[in-house]
N, C-alpha and C positions, 0 to 999 in steps of 0.2 A: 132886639137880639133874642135868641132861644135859649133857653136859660135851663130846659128839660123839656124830655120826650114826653109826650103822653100818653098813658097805657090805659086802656080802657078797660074797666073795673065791671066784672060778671060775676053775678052769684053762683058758684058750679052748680050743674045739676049732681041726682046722684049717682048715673050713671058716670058722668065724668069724673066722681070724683072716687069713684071705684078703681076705674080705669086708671086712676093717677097712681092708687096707691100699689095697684097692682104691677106697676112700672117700676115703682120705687122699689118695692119687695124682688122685682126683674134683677134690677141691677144690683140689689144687696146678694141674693143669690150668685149672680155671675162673678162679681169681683171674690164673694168668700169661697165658688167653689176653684178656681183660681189659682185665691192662696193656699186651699188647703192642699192641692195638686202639687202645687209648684213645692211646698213644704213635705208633702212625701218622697217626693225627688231627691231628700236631703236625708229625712230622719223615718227611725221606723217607725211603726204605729206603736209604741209605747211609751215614745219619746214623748214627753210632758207639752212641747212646742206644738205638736201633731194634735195633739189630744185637745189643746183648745180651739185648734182651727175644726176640727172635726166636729165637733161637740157644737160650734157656732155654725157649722154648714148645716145638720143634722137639724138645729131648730128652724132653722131660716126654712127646710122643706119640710117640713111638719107643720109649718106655720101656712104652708103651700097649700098644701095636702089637706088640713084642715078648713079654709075657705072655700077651695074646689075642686078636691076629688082631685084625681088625676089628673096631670099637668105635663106639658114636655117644652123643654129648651130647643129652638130649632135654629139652625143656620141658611140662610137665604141670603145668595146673591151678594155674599158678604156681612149682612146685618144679621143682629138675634132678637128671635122673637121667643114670647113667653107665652104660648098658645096661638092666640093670633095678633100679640101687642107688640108691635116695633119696641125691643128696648134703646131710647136714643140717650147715650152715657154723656154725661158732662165731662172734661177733658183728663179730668181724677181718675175715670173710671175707664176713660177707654182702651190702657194699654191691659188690663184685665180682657176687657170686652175681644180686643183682637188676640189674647193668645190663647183665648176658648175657640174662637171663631181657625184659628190658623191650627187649635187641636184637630178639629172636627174633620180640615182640610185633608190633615197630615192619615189621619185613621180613616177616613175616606169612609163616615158617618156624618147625618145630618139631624139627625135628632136625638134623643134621651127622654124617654117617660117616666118620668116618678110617678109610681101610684101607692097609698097604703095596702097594710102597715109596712112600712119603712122603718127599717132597723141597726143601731149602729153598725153590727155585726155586716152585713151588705154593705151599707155605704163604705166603710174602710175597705172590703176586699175591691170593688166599685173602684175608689179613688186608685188604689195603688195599685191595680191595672191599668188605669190611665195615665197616670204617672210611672208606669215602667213597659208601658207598648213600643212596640217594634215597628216605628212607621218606615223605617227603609227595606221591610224582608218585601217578597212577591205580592203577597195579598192583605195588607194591614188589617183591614175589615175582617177576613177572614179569622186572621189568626187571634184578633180582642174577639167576636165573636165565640171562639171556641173557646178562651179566657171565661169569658162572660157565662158560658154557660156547663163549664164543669165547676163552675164554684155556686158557692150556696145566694146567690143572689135571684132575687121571685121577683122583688119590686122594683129594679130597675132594668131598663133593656135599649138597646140600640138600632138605628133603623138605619140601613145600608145610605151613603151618598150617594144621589145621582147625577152621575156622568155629566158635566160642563152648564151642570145650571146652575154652576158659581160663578161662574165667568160673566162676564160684562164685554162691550164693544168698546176696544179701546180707542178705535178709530175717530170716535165718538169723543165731545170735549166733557161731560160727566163720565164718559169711562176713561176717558184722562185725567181726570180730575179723580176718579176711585184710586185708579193702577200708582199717582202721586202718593196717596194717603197710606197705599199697602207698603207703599218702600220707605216711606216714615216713619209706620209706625212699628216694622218689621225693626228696621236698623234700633229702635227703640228699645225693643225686648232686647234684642241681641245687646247692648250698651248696658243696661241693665241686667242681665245675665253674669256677663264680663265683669262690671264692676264687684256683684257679689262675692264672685270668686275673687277678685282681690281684696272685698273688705274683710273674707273668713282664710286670706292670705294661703290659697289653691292659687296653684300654676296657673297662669291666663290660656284662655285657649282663643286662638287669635283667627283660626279658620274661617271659624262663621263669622267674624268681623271684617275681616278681608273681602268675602264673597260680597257681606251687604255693602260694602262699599263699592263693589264695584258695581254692583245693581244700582247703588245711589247713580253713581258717574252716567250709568247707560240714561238713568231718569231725566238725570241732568239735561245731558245731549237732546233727548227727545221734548222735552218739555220743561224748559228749567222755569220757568214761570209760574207753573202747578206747583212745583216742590219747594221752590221758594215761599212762595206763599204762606206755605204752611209752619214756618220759621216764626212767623205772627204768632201763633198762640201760641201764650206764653201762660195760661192757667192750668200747669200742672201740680200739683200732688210730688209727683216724681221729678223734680225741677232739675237734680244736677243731671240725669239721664237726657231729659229733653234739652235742655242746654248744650251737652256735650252732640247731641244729635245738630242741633241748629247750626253749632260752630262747624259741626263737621260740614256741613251742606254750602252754606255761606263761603267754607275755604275754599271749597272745590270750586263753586263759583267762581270765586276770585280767581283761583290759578287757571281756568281758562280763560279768564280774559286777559291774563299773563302768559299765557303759548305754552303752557307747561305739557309733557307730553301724557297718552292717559296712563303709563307705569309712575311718574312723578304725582299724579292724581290720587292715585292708589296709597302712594305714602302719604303725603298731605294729608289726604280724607283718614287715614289710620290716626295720624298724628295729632289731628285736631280731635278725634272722636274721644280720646284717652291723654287728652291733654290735663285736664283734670281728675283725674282717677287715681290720685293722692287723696282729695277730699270725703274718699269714702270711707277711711282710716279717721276721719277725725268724729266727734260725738255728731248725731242728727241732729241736738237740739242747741248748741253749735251755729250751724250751719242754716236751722230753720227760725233764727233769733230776729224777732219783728224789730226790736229796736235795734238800736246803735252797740258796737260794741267794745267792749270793754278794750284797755292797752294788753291786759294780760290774755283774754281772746283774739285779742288781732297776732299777738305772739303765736300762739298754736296757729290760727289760718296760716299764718306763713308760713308754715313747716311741710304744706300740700303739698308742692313744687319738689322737695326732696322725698315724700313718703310717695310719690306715682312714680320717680326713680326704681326706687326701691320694689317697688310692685310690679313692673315690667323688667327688673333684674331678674325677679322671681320663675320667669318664664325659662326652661328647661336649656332651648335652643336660643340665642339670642338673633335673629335677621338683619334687614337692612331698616326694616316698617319699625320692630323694637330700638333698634339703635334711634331710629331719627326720632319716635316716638318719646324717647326719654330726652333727648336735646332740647323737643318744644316743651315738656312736661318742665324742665326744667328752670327753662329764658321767658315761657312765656307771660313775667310778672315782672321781669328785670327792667323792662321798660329801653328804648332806645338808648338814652342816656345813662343807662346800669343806675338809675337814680330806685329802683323797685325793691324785689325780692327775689330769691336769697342774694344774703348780701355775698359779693365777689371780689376778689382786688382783682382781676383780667379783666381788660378794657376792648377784647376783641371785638367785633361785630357780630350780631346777632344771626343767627339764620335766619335764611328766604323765610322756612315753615312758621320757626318765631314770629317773623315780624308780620305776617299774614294772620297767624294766630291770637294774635296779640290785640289786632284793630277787631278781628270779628268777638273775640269772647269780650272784651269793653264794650260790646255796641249791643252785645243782646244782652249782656249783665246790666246795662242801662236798662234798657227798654221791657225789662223784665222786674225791674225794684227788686235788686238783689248787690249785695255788696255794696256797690258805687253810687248807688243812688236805691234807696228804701222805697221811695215812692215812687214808681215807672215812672221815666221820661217819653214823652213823644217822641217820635224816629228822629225826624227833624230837629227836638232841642238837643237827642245825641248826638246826631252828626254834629251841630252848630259846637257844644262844647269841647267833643274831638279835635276839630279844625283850630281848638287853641290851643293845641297839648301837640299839633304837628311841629315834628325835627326834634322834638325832648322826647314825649311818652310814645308818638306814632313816624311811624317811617311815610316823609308828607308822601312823596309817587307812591307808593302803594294808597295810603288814606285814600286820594284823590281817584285812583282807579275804583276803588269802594265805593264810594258817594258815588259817580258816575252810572256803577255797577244797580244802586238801589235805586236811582233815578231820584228826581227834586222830592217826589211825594211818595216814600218806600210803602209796602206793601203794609196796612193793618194802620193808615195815616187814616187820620179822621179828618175829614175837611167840609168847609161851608162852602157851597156854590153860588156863582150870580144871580143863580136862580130863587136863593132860598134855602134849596135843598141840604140835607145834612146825609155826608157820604162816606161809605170805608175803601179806602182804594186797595182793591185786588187785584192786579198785577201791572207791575210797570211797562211804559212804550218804550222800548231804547229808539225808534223811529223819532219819536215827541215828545220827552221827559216831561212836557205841564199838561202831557192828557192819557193820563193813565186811566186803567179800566178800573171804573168803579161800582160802589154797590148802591143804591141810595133805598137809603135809609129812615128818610125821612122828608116828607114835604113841606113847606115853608112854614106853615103850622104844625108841624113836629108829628105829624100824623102819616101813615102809611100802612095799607094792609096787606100789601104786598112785595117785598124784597125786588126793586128791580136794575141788573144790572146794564151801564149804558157806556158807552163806547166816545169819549171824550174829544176825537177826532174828527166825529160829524158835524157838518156844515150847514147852517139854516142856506137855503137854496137861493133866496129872495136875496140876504145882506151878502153872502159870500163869507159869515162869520160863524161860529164856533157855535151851536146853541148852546150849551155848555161850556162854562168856565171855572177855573178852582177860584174863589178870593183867597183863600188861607185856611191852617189848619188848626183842629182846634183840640184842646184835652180830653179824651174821652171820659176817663175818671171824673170831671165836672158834670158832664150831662149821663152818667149813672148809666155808663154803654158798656157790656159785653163784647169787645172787638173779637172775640175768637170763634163767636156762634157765628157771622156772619160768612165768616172767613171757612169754616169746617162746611 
């Protein structure tokens, strides 16, 4: 039995290990400059908050600037580079990474040079042009350009975007696999946006949540496979965002394999995105508690369900997407048998959205080690434990269209093959639910130098059988896997 992978041990040269640091320095740059963006958005430059983000970006390129001279941030094809170094962000970092990347889109610029001396005085006029540009007038570029250059800024500059070389083939299954990741982690920002505004209790603005959701829907249709997928990683930083992203994705799923039409999609995907968006009201550390918690802490958790009420009440106008939005916010902990939270004495039946919402936020809060289980479960030990909580905790016809919906070996399952092989399986067959696409990952001696994914379907020619078989699947957590780098 494989008991660990084994990773073959190299002394860095020192070019490598230049190169390593100068990636890490990449990404501490991109995420600080970011936050301090997204932080002038809010406050002026005087504001005490400003001033340490600023103050922390300001070293981080001085610290640039001081190794090598002049340096510029570039946008390519969707990725950032840091001169000519791909920065590749662990999954902390990447909602940072795409909304520098989706700035650059929006101002229709592709690079930024910092050169010395660099000085607070420019970088603050710097930021809060960026953070207050006009990407909807005629000529964004234009108009930060002329920003840029009747203010006192020498050491920073911008270099026009050119025309469609950010675009990718999507016809293509890596640019279906990109155009997946950009409505992920689009709806992402946007989720996280939204919540902010109801944890500093601003009126929600529901626009851009609506739009990404419909974009989710289109993704769906075209490819729900890719976008599922990405439901699997579950190493975020920003966990109630991603979470609420996941439930959303996984609903909509479900509601078309329920005939729901695509204006009934549109609520659902609302519903589920801000079904938790109570818990932003509550303390982060709270919420980010490695252990088990208290009785007096499980009191406050359960007070979510009425503070995302209360948060979507706050909204100006109230719709049809807010009304049903606050119905799931509220059932979706009461549990089938109102045996949940908050407590009730009305014994009606749950809503459709409830009870859809309710099996997908339990199945990624499993499989995520949060709440329900500390330690992530396998897809498979969720489902298995769901399937005993059907007709109390889960509405069983719906459970069962789920489970059917994830197939036997759901996406980000880790499994041992007949072969030996140790594999992550990347997207389910509804054709063949025991031959899913997988990634393998490892040869029967735990060895592999290359990532290669194989198609469970195919036939040795000679027997008429499967070359390929699953035997069972196995903890990733034991054999010390990363299941989301394969997966991303």
């Amino acid at each position: 039995m494989v008991s660990e992978i084994p990773v073959k041990s190299r002394e860095p040269d020192k070019t490598a290990l230049q190169k390593r640091q100068l990636l890490e320095k990449g990404k501490s740059l991109v995420s600080q400059l970011c936050a301090t963006i997204r932080t002038a958005q809010i406050y002026d430059r005087s504001n005490s908050v400003y001033v340490r983000q600023a103050e922390s970006l300001l070293g981080l390129i001085q610290g640039l600037l001081e190794g090598t001279g002049e340096f510029l941030l570039k946008s390519k094809e969707g990725y950032l580079f840091l001169n000519d170094t791909r920065l590749r962000f662990s999954f902390d970092g990447y909602v940072a990474g795409k909304f520098i990347v989706e700035m650059f889109r929006k101002l229709q610029f592709e690079c930024i040079f910092f050169s010395p001396p660099l000085i607070r005085e420019e970088l603050d006029e710097f930021v809060f042009i960026l953070a207050h540009a006009d990407a909807e007038g005629e000529d964004p570029f234009e108009n930060l350009q002329k920003r840029v250059a009747s203010s006192n800024i020498e050491h920073l500059r911008v270099e026009k975007f050119a025309p469609g070389s950010d675009l990718g083939d999507e016809s293509e299954p890596e640019g279906q696999k990109k155009q997946a990741k950009k409505r992920f982690f689009k709806t992402l920002l946007v989720a996280q946006e939204t919540m902010e505004s109801a944890k500093s209790k601003r009126s929600i603005n529901t626009v851009k949540s609506k739009r990404a959701i419909q974009f989710l829907i289109d993704q769906l249709i075209k490819d729900e496979g890719k976008l599922m997928s990405l439901t699997a990683i579950k190493s975020f930083d920003e966990y109630t965002f991603a979470h609420s992203v996941n439930v959303c994705i996984l609903s909509v799923a479900l509601g078309t394999r329920l005939g729901l039409s695509k204006g009934e999609l549109s609520e659902l995907g609302f519903a589920a995105l801000f079904h938790d968006v109570g818990k932003v009201r509550l303390p982060i550390e709270l919420l980010n508690k490695p252990g088990e918690l208290t009785e007096e802490e499980w009191v406050e958790v359960k007070k979510h369900p009425i503070f995302g009420v209360k948060a979507l009440l706050s909204r100006r106008s109230i719709d049809r997407f807010c009304t049903r939005a606050m119905v799931v916010s509220f059932e979706h902990h009461l549990k089938l048998d109102h045996t949940g939270y908050p407590e009730t004495s009305a014994q009606r039946d749950l809503d459709l959205f409830s009870r859809i919402v309710t099996i997908v936020d339990v199945y990624d809060s499993m499989t995520s080690g949060r709440v329900y289980a500390r330690t992530p479960l396998t897809p498979d030990e969720a489902l298995r434990r769901m399937l005993q909580k059907q007709g109390k905790s889960f509405d069983a016809a719906l459970l069962k269209v789920f489970i059917n919906m994830l197939g036997i070996y759901p996406v980000g399952s880790v499994v041992i093959l007949d072969t030996g092989e140790i594999g992550v399986v990347m997207e389910a067959n509804p054709a063949e639910l025991s031959c899913p696409e997988v990634a393998i990952i490892a040869d029967r001696f735990g060895k592999r130098e290359k990532v290669e994914t194989v198609d469970l379907t195919k036939l040795d020619e000679k027997t008429g059988k499967h070359t390929r078989t699953i035997l069972r699947t196995i903890d990733p957590h034991g054999y010390k896997l990363e299941v989301a780098r394969y997966i991303y």
